[in-house]
C-alpha atoms as an extended CHARMM CRD file, in Angstrom:
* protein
*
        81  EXT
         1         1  UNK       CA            126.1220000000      116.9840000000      155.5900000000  PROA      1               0.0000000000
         2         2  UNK       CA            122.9550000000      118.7340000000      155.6740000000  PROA      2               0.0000000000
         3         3  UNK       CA            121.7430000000      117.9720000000      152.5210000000  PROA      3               0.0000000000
         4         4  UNK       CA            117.7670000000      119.2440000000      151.5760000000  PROA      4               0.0000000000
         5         5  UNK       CA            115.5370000000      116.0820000000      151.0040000000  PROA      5               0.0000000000
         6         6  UNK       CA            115.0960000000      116.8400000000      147.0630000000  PROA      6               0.0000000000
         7         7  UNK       CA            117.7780000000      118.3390000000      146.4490000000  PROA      7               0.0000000000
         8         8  UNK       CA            119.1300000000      115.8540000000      144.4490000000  PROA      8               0.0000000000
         9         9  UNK       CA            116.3440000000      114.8840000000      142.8850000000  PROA      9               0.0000000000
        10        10  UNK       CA            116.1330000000      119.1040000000      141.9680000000  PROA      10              0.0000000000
        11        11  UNK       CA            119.9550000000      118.4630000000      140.2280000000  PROA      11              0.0000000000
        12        12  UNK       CA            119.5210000000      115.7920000000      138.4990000000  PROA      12              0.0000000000
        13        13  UNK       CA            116.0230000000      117.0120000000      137.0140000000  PROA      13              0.0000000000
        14        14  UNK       CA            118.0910000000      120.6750000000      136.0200000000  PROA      14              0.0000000000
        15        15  UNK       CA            120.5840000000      118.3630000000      134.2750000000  PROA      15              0.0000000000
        16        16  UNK       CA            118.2910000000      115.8470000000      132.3970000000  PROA      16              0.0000000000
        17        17  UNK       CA            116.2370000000      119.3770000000      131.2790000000  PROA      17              0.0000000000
        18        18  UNK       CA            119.9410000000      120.7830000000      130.0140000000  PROA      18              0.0000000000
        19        19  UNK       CA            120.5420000000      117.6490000000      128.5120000000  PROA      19              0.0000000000
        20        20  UNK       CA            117.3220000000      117.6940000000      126.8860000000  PROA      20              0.0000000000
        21        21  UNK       CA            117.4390000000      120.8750000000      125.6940000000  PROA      21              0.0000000000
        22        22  UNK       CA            121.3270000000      120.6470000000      123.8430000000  PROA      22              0.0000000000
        23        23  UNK       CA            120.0790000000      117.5200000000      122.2090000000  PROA      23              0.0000000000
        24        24  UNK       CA            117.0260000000      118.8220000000      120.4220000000  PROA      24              0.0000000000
        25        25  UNK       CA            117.5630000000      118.3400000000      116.5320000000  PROA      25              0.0000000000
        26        26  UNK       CA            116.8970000000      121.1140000000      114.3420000000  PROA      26              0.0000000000
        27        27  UNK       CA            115.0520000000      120.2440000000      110.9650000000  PROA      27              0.0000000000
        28        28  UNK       CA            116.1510000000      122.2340000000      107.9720000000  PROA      28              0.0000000000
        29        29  UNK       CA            113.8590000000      123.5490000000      105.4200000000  PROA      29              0.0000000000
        30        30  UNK       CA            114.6430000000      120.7330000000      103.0000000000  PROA      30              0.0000000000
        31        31  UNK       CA            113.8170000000      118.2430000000      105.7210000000  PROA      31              0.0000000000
        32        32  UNK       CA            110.4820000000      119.9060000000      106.8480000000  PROA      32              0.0000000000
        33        33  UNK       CA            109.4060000000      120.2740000000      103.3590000000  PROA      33              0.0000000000
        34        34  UNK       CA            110.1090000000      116.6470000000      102.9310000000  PROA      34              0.0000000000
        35        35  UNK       CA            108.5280000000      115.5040000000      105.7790000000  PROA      35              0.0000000000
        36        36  UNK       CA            104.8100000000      117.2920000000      105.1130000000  PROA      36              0.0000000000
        37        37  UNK       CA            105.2120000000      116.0790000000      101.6880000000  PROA      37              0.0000000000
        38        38  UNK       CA            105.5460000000      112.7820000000      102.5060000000  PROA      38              0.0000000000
        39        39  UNK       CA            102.0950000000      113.2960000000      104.6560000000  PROA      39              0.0000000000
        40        40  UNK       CA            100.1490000000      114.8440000000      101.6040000000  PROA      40              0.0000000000
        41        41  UNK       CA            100.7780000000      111.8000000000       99.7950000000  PROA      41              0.0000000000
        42        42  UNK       CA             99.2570000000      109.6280000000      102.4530000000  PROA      42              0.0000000000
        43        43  UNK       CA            101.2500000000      106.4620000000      101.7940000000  PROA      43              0.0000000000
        44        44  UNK       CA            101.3160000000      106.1640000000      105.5660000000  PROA      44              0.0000000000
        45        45  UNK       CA             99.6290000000      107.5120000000      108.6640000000  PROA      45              0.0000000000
        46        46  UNK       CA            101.2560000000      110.8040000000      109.7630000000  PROA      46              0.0000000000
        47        47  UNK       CA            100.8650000000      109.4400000000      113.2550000000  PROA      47              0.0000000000
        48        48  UNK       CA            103.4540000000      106.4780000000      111.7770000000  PROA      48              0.0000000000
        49        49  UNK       CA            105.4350000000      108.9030000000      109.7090000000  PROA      49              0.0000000000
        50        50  UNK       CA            105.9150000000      111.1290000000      112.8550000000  PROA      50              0.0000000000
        51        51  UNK       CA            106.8980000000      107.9170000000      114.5240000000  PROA      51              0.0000000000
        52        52  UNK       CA            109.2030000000      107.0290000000      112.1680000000  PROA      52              0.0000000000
        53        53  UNK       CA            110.6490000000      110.4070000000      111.7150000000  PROA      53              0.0000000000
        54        54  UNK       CA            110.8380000000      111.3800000000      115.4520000000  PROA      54              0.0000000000
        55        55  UNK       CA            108.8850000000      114.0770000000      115.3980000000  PROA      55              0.0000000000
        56        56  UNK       CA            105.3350000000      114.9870000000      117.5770000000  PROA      56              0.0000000000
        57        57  UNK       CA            101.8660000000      114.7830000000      115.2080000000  PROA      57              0.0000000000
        58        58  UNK       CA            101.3190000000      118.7050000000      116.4280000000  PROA      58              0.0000000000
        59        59  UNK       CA            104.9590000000      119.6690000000      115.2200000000  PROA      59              0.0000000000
        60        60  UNK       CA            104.2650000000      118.0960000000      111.5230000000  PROA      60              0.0000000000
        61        61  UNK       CA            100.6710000000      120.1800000000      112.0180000000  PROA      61              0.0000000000
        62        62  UNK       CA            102.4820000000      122.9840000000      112.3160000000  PROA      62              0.0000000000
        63        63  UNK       CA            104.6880000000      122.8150000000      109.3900000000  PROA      63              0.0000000000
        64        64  UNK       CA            102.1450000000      121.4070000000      107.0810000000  PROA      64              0.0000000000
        65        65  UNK       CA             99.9530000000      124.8110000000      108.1290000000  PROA      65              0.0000000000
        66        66  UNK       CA            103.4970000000      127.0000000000      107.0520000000  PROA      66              0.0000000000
        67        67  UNK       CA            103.8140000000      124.9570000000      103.8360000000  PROA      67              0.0000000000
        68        68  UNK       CA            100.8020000000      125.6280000000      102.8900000000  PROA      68              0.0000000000
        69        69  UNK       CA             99.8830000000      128.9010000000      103.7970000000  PROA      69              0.0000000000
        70        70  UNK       CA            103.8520000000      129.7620000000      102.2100000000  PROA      70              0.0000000000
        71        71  UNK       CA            102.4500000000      128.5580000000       98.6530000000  PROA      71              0.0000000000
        72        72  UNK       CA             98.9860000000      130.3090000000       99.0450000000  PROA      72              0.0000000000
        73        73  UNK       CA            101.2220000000      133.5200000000       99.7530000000  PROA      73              0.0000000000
        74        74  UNK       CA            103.5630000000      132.7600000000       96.9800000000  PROA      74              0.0000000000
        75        75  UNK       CA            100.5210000000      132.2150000000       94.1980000000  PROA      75              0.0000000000
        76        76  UNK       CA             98.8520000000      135.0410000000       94.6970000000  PROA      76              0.0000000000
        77        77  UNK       CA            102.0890000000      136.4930000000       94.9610000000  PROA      77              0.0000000000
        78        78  UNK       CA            102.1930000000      138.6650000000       97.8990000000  PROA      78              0.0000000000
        79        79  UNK       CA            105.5000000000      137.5640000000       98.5580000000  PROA      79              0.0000000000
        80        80  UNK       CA            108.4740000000      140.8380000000       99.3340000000  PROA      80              0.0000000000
        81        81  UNK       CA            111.8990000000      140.4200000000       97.7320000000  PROA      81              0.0000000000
């Protein structure tokens, strides 16, 4: 057998990344929207509602920007439909 040193080590990162990447949840709008909610009301650190919810501090960031930029857009209604 003439086996690469690594090479196994190379496998089983590929797999853990495929892994990884299959078993990423998805959040749906109702769920993001309840999430950054839950942060505007400030009943609880976002770092501990992140924890709690599984979800990075920058990720909830992110929506909370989209939420709220979403209803600035929608009041001064430059929204298409």
């Amino acid at each position: 057998m003439n086996k690469k040193p690594g090479t196994s080590k190379d496998s089983a990162d590929r797999l853990v990344r495929g892994i990884k990447r299959k078993t990423r949840k998805h959040y749906s709008s109702e769920e993001k929207i309840r999430i950054v909610l839950a942060g505007l009301r400030g009943e609880e650190s976002i770092a501990a509602l992140c924890r709690r919810e599984g979800i990075a501090e920058s990720l909830y960031y992110a929506w909370s920007k989209e939420f709220l930029e979403a209803g600035k857009r929608r009041l001064a209604g430059d929204t298409a439909r």
